[in-house]
C-alpha atoms as an extended CHARMM CRD file, in Angstrom:
* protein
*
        51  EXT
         1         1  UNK       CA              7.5410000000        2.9810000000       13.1790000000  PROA      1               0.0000000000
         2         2  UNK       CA              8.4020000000        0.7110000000       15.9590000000  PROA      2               0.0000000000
         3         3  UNK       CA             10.7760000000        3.3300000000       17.8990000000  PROA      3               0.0000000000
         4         4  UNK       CA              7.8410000000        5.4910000000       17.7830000000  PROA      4               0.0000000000
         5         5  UNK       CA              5.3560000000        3.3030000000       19.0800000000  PROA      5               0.0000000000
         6         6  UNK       CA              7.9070000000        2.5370000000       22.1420000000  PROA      6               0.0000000000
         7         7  UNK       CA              8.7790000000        6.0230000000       22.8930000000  PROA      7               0.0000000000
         8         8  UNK       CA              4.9550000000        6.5810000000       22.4970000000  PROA      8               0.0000000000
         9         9  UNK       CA              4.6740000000        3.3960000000       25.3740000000  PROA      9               0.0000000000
        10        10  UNK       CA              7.3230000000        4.3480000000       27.4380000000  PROA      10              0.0000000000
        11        11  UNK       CA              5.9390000000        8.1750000000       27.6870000000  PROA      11              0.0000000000
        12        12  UNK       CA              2.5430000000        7.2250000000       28.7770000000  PROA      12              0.0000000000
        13        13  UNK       CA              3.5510000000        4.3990000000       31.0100000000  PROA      13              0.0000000000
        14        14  UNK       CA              5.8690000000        7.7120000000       32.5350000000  PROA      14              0.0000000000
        15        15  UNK       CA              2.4890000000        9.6260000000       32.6380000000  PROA      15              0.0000000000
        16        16  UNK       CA              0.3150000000        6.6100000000       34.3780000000  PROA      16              0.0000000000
        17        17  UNK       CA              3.3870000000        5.8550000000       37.1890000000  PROA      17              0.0000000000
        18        18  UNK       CA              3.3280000000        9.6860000000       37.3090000000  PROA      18              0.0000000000
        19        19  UNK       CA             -0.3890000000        9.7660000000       38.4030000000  PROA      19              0.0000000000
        20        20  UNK       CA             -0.4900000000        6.7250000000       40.5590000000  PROA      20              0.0000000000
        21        21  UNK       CA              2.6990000000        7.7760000000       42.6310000000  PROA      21              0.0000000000
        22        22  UNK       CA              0.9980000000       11.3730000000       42.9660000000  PROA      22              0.0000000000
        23        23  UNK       CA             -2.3040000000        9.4690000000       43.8710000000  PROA      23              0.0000000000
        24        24  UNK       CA             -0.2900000000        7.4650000000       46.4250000000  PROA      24              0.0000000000
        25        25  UNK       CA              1.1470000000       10.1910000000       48.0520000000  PROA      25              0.0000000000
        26        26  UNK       CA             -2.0140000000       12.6120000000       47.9660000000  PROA      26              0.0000000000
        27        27  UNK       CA             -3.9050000000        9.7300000000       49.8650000000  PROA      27              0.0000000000
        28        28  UNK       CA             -0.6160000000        9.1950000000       52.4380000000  PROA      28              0.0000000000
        29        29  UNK       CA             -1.4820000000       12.6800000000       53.1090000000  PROA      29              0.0000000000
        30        30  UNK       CA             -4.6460000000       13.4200000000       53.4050000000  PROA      30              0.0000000000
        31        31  UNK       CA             -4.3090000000       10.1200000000       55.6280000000  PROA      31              0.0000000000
        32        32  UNK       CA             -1.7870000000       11.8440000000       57.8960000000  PROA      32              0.0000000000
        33        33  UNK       CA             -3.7660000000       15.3580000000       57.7830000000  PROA      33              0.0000000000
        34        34  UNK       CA             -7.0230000000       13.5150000000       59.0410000000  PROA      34              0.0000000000
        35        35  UNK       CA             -5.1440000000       11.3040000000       61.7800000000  PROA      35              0.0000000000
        36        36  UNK       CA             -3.5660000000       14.1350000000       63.2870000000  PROA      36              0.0000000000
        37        37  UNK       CA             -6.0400000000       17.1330000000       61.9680000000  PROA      37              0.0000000000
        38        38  UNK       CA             -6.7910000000       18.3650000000       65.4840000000  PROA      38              0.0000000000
        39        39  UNK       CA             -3.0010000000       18.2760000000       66.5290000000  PROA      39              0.0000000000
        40        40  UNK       CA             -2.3230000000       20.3230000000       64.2310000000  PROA      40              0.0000000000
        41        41  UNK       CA             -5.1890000000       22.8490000000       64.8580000000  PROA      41              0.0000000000
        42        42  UNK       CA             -4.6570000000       22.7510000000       68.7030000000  PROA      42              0.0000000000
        43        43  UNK       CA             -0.9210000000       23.6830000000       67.8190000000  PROA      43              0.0000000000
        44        44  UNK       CA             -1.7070000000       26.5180000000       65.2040000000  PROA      44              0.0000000000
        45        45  UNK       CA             -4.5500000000       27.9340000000       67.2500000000  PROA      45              0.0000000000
        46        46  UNK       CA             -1.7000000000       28.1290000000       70.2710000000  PROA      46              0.0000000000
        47        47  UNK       CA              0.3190000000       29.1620000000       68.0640000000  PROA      47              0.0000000000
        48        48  UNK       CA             -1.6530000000       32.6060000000       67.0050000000  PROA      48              0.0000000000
        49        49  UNK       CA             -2.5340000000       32.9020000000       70.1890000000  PROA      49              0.0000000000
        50        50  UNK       CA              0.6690000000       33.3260000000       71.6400000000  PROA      50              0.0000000000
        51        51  UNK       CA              1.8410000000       35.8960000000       68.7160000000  PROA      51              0.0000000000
């Protein structure tokens, strides 16, 4: 009963770091995205353009 319970543990303490590391990153992002969100439009608009 007590492996269980710690496989059980370790498997949603996997899950949690699993979400906050995905969080983490989804925020570094959307952080970089916003910062430099009409670089990257100027670039891809050129970019079509030129095509």
């Amino acid at each position: 009963m007590k492996q269980w319970d710690r496989e059980q543990t370790n498997r949603y303490g996997l899950l949690l770091v699993t979400c906050i590391v995905a969080l983490v990153l989804a925020l570094i992002i959307m952080g970089i995205i916003s910062s430099q969100g009409p670089f990257f439009d100027q670039e891809w608009s050129l970019g079509m353009e030129t095509i």
